[in-house]
DSSP file (Angstrom, degrees, kcal/mol; ACC not computed):
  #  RESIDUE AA STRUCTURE BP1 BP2  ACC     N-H-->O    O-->H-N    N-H-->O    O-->H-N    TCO  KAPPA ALPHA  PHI   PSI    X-CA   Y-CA   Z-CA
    1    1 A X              0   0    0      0, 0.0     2,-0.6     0, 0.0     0, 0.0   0.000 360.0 360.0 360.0 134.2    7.3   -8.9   -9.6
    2    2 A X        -     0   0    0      1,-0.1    42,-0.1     2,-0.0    41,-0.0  -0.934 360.0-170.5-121.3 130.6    9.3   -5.8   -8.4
    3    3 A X        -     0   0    0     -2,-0.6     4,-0.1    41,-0.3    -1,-0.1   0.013  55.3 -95.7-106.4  31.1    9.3   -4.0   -5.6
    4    4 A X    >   -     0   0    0      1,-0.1     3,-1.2     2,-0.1    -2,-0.0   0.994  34.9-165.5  65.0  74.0   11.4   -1.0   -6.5
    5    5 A X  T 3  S+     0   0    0      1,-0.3    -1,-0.1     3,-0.0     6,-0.0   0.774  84.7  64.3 -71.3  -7.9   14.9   -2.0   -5.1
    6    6 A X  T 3  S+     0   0    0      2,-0.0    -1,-0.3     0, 0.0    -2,-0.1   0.551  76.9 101.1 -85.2 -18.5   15.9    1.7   -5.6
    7    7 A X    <   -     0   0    0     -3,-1.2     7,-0.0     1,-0.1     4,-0.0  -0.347  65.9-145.3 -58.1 152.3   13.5    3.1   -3.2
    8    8 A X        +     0   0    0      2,-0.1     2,-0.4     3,-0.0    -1,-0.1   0.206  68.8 110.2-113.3  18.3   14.9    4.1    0.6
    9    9 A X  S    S-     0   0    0      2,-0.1     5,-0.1     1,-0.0    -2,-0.1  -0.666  88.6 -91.5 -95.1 143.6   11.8    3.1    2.1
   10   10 A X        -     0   0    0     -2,-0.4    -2,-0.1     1,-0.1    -1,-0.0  -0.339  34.0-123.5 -47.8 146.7   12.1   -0.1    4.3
   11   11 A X  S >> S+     0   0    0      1,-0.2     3,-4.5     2,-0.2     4,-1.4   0.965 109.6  51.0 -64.5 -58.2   11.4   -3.6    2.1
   12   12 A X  H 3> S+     0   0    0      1,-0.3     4,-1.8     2,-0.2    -1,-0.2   0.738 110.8  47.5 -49.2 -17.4    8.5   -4.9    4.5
   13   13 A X  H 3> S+     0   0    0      1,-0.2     4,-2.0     2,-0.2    -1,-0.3   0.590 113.9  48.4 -99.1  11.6    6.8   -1.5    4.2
   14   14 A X  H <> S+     0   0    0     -3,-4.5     4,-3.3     2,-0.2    -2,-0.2   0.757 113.0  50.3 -93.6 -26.8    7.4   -1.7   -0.1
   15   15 A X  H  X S+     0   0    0     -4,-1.4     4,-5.8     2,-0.2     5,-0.2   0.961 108.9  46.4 -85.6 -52.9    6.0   -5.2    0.4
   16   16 A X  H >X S+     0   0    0     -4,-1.8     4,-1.5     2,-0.3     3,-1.4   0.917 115.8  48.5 -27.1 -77.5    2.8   -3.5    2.5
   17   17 A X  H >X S+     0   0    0     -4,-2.0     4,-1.3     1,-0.3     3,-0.5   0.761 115.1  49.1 -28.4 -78.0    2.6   -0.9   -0.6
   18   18 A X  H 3X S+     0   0    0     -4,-3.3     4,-1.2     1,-0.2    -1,-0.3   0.675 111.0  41.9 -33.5 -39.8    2.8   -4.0   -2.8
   19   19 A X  H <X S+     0   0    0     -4,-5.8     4,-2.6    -3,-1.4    -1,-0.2   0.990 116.0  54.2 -78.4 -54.6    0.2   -6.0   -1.3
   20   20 A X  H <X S+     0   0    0     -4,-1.5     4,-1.6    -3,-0.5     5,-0.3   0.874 108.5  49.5   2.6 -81.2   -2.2   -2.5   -1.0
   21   21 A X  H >X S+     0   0    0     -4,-1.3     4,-2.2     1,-0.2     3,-1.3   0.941 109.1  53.4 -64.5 -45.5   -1.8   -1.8   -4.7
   22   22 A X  H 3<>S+     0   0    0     -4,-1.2     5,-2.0     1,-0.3     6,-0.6   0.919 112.4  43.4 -50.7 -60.0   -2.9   -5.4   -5.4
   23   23 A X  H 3<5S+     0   0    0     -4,-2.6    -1,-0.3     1,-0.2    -2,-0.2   0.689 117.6  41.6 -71.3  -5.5   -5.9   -5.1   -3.4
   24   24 A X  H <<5S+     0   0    0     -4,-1.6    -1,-0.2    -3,-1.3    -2,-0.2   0.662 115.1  57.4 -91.2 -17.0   -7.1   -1.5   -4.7
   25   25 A X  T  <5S-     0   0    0     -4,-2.2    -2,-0.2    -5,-0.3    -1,-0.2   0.562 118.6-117.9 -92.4   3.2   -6.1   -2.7   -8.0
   26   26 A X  T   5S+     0   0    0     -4,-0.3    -3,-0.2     2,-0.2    -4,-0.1   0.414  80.9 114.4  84.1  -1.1   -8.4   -5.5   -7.8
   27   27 A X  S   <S+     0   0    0     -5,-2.0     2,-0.4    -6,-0.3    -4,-0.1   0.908  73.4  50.4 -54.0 -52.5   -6.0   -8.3   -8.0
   28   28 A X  S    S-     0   0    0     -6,-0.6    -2,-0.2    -9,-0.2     2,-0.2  -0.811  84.8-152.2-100.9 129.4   -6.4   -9.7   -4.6
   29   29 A X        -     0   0    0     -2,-0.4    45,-0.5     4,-0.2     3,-0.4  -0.747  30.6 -88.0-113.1 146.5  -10.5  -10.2   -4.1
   30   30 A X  S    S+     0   0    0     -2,-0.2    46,-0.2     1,-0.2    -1,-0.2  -0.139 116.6  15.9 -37.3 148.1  -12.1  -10.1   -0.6
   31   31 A X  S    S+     0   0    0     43,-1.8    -1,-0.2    44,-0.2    44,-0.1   0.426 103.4 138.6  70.1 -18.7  -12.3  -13.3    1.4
   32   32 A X        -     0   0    0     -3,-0.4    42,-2.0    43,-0.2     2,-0.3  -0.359  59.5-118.9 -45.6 148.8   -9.7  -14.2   -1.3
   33   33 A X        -     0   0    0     40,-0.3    40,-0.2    -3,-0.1    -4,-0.2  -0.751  30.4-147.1 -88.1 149.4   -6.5  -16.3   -0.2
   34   34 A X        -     0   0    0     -2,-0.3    38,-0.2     1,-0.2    -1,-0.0  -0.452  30.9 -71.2-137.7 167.5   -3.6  -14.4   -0.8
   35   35 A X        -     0   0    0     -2,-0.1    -1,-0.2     4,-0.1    37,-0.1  -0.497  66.6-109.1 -76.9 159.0    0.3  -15.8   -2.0
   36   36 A X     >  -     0   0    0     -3,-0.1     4,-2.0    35,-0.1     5,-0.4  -0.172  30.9 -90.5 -76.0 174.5    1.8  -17.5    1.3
   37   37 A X  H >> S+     0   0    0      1,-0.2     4,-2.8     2,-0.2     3,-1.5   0.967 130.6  36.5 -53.5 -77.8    4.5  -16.1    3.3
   38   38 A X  H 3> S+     0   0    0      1,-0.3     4,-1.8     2,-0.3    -1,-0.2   0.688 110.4  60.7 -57.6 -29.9    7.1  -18.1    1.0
   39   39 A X  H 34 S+     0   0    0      1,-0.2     4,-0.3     2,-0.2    -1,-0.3   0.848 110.4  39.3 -61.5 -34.8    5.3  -17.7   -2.2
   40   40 A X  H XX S+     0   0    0     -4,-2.0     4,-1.6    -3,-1.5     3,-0.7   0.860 111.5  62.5-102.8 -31.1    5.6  -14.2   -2.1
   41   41 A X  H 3X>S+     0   0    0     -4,-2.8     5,-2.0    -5,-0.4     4,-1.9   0.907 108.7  43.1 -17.5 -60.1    9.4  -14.6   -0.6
   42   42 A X  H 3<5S+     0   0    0     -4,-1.8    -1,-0.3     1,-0.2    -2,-0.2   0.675 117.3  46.5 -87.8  -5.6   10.5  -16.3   -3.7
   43   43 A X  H <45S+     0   0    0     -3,-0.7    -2,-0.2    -4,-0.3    -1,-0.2   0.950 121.8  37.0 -83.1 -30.0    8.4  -13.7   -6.3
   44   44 A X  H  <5S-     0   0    0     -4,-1.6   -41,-0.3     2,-0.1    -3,-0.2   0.780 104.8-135.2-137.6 -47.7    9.5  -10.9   -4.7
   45   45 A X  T  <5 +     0   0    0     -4,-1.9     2,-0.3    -5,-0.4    -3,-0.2   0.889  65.6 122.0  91.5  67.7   13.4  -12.4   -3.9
   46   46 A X  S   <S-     0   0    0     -5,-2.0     2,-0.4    -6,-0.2    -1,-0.4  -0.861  72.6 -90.8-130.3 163.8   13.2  -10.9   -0.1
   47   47 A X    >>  -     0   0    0     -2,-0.3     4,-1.5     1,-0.1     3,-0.5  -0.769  28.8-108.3-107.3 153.5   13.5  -13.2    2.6
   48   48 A X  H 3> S+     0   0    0     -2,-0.4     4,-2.1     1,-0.3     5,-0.2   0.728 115.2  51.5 -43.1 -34.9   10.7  -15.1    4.4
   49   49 A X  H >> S+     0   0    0      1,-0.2     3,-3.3     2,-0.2     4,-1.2   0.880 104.6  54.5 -59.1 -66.5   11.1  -12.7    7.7
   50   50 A X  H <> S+     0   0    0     -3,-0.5     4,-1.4     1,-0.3    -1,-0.2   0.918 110.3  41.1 -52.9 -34.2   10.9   -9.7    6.0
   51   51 A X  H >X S+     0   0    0     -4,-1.5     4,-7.5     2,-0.2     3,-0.8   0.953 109.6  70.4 -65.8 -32.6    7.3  -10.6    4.1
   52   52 A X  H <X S+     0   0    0     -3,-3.3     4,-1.0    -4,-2.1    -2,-0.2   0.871 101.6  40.2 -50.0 -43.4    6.5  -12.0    7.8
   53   53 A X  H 3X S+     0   0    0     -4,-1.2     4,-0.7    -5,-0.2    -1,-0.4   0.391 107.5  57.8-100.2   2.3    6.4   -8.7    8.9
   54   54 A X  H <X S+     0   0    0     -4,-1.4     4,-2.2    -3,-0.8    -2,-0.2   0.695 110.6  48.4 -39.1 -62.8    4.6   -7.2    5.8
   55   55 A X  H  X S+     0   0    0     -4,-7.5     4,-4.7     2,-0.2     5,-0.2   0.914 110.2  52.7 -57.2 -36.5    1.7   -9.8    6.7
   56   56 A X  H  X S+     0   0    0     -4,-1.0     4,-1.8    -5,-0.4     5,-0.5   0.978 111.3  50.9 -60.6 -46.1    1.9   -8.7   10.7
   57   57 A X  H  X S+     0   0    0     -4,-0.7     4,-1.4     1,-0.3    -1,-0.2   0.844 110.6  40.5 -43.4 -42.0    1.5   -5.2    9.6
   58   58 A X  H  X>S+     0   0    0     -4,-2.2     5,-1.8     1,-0.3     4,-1.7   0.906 117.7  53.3 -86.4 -20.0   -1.4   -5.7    7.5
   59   59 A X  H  <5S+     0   0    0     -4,-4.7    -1,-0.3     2,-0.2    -2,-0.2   0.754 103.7  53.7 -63.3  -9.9   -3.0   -8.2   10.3
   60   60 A X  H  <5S+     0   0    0     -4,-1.8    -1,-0.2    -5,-0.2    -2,-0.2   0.704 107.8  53.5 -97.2 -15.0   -2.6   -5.9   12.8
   61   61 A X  H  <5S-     0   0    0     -4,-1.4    -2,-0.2    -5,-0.5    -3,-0.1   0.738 109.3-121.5 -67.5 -31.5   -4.7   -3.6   10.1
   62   62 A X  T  <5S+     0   0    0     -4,-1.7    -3,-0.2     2,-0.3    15,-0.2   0.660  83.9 116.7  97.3  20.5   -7.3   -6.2    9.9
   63   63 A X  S   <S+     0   0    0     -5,-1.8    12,-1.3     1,-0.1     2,-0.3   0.664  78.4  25.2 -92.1 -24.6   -6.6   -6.3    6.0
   64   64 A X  E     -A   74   0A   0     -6,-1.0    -2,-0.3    -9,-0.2     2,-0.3  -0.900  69.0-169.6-125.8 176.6   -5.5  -10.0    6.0
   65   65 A X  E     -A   73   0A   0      8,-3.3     8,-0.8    -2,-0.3     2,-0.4  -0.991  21.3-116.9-148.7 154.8   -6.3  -12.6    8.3
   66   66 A X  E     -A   72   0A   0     -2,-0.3     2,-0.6     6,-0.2     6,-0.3  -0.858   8.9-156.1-122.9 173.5   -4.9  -15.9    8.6
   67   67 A X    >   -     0   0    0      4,-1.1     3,-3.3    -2,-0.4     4,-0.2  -0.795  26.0-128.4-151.8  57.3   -6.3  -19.0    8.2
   68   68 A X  T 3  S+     0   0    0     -2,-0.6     2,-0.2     1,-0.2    -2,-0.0   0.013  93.9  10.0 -68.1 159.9   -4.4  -21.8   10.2
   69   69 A X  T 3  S+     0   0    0      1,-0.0    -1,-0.2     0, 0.0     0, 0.0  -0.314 134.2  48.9  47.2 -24.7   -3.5  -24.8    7.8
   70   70 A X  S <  S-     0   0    0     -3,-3.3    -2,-0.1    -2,-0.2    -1,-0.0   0.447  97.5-125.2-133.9  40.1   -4.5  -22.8    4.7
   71   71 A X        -     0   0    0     -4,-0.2    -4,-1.1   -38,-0.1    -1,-0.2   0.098  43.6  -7.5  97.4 154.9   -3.2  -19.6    4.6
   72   72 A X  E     -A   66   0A   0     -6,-0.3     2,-0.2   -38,-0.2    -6,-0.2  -0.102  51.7-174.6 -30.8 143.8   -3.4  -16.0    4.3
   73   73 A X  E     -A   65   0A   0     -8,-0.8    -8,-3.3   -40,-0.2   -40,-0.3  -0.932  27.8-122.5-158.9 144.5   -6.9  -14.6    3.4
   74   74 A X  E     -A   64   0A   0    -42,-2.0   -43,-1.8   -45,-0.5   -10,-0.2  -0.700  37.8-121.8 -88.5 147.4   -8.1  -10.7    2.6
   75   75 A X        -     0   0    0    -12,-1.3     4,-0.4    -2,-0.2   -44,-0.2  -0.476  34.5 -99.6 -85.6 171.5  -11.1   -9.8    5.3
   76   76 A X  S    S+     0   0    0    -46,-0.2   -46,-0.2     1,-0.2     3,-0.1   0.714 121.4  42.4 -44.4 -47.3  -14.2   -8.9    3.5
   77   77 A X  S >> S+     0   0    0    -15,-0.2     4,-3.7     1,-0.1     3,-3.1   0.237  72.6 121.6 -80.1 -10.0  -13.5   -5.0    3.9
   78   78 A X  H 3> S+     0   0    0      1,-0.3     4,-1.9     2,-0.2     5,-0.2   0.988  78.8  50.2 -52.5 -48.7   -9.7   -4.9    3.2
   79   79 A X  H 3> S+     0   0    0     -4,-0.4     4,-0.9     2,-0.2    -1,-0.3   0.684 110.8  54.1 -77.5  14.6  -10.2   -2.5    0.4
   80   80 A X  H <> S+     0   0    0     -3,-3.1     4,-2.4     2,-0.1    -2,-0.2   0.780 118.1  34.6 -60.6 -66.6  -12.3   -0.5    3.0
   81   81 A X  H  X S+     0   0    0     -4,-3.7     4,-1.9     2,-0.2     5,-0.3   0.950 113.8  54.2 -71.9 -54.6   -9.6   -0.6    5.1
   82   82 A X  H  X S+     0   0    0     -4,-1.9     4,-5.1    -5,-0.4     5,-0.4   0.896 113.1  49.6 -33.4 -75.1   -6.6   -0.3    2.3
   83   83 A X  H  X S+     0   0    0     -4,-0.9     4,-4.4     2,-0.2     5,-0.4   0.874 109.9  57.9 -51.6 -49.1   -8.6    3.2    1.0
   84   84 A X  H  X S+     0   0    0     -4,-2.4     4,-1.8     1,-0.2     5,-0.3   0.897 111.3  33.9 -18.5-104.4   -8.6    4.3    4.7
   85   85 A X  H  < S+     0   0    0     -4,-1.9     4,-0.5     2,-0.2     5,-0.3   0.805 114.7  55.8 -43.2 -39.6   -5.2    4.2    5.4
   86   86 A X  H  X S+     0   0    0     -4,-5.1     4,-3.5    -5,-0.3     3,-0.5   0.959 114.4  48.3 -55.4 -51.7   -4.0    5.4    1.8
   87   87 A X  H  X S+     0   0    0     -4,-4.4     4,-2.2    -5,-0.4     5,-0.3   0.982 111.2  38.8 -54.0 -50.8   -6.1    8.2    2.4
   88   88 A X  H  X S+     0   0    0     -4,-1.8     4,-0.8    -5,-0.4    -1,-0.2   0.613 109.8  63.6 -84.5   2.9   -5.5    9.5    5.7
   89   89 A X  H >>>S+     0   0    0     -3,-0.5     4,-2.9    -4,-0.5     3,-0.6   0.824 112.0  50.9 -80.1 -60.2   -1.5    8.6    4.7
   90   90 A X  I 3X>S+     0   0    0     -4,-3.5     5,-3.4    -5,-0.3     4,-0.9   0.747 109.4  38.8   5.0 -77.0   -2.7   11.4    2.2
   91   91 A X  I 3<5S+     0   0    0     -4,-2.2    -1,-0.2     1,-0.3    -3,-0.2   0.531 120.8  46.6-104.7 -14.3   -4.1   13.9    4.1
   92   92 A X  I <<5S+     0   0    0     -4,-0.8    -1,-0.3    -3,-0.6    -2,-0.2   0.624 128.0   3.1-102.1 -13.6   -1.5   13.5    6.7
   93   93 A X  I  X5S+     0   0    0     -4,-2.9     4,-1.2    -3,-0.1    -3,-0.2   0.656 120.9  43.8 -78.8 -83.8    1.7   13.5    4.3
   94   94 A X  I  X<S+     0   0    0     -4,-0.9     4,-2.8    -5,-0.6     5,-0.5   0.801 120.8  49.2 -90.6 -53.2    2.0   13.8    0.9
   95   95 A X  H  ><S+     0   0    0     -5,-3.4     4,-2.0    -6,-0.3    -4,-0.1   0.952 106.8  50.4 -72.8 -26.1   -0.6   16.9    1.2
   96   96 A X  H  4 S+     0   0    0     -6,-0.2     3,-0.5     2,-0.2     4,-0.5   0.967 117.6  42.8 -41.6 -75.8    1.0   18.7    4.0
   97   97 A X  H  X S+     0   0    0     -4,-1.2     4,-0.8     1,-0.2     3,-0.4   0.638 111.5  55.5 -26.6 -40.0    4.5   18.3    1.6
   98   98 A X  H >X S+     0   0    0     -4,-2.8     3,-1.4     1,-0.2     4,-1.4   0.991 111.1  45.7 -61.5 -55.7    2.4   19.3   -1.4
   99   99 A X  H 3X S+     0   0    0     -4,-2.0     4,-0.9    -3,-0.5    -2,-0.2   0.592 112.9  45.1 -49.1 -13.1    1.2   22.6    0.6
  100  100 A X  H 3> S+     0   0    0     -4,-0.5     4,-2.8    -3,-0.4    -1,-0.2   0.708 111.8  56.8-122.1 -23.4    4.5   23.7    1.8
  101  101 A X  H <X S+     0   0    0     -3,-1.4     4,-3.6    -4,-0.8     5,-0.2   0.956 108.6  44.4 -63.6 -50.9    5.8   22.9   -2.0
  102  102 A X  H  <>S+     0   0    0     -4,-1.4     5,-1.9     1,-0.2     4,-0.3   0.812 114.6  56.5 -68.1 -29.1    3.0   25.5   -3.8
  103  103 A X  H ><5S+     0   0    0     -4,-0.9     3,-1.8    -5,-0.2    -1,-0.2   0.957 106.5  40.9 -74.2 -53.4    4.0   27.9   -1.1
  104  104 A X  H 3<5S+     0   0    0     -4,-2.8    -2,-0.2     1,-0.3    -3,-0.2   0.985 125.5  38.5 -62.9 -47.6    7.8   27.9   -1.8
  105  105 A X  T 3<5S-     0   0    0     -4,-3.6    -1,-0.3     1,-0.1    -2,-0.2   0.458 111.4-123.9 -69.5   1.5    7.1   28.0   -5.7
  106  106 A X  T < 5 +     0   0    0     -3,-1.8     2,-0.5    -4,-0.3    -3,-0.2   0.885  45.5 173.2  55.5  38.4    4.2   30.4   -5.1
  107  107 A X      < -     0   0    0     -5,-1.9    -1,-0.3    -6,-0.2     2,-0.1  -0.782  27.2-131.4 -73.1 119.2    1.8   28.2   -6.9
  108  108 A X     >  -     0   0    0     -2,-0.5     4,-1.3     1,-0.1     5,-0.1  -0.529  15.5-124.5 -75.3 142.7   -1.8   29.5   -6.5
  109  109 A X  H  > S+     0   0    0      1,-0.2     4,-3.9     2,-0.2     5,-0.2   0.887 120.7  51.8 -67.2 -26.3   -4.6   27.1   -5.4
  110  110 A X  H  > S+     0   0    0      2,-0.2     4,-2.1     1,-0.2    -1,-0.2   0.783 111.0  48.2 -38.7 -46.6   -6.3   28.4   -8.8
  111  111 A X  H  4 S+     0   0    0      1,-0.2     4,-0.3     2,-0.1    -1,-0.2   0.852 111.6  48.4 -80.7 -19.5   -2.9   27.6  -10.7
  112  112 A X  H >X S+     0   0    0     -4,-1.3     3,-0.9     2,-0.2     4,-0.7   0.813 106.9  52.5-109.0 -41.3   -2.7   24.1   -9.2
  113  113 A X  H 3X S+     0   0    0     -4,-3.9     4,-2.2     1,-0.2    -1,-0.2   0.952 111.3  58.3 -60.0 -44.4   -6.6   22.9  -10.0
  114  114 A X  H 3< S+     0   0    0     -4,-2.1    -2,-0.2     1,-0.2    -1,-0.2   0.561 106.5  40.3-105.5  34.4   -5.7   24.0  -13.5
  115  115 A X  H <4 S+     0   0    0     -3,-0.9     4,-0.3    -4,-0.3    -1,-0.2   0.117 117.6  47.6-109.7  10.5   -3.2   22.0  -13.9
  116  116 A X  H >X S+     0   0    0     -4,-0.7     3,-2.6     2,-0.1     4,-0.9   0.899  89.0  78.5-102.0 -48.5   -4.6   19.1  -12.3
  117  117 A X  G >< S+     0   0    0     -4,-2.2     2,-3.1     1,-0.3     3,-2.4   0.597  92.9  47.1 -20.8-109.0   -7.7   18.9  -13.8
  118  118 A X  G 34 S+     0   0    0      1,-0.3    -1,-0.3    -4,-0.2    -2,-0.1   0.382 109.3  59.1 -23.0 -16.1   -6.7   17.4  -17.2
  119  119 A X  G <4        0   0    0     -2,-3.1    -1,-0.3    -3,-2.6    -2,-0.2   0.515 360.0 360.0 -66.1 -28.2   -4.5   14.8  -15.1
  120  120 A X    <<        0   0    0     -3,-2.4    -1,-0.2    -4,-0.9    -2,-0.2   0.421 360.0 360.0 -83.5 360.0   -7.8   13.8  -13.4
């Protein structure tokens, strides 16, 4: 597994990303148990804090919960929640930065559907 060591984003929030894409991608099922603190330590080759603080995030998101003796578990709605936050990361982010991009290149909203369409 890689988590993109070339990226400048902090590891714990590549690990977030990583855990995210697992669940939108279907990997990780609701109600599912999910790799442990250590499991995912050694796939990943970060150390045990830094996943530690991957998992708080996404428990303080209500996307995992944990389980005491047997682990990590995805809540019933974690890809509820996942599309939630990816979205609104969206609409609060990458599309502000997209607008401000079509402005400086003078990209029309016209020019920009028809080159997305066929990407869609």
């Amino acid at each position: 597994m890689d988590i993109s060591q070339q990226s400048s984003r902090p590891i714990y929030l590549r690990i977030v990303d990583y855990a995210m894409s697992n669940i939108l991608a279907g990997s990780w099922q609701p109600d599912q148990r999910i790799p442990s603190v250590r499991e995912l330590s050694v796939a990943l080759s970060v150390n045990t804090h830094t996943v530690l603080k991957a998992f708080d995030m996404l428990s303080d998101a209500e996307i995992i919960v944990s389980r005491r003796g047997m682990g990590y578990f995805l809540t019933p709605d974690a890809r509820r929640r996942v599309d939630e936050l990816r979205r609104n990361e969206f609409y609060t982010s990458t599309l502000p930065e997209l607008a401000s991009t079509l402005r400086e290149l003078g990209i029309t909203i016209d020019d920009l559907t028809e080159h997305l369409r066929p990407l869609l």
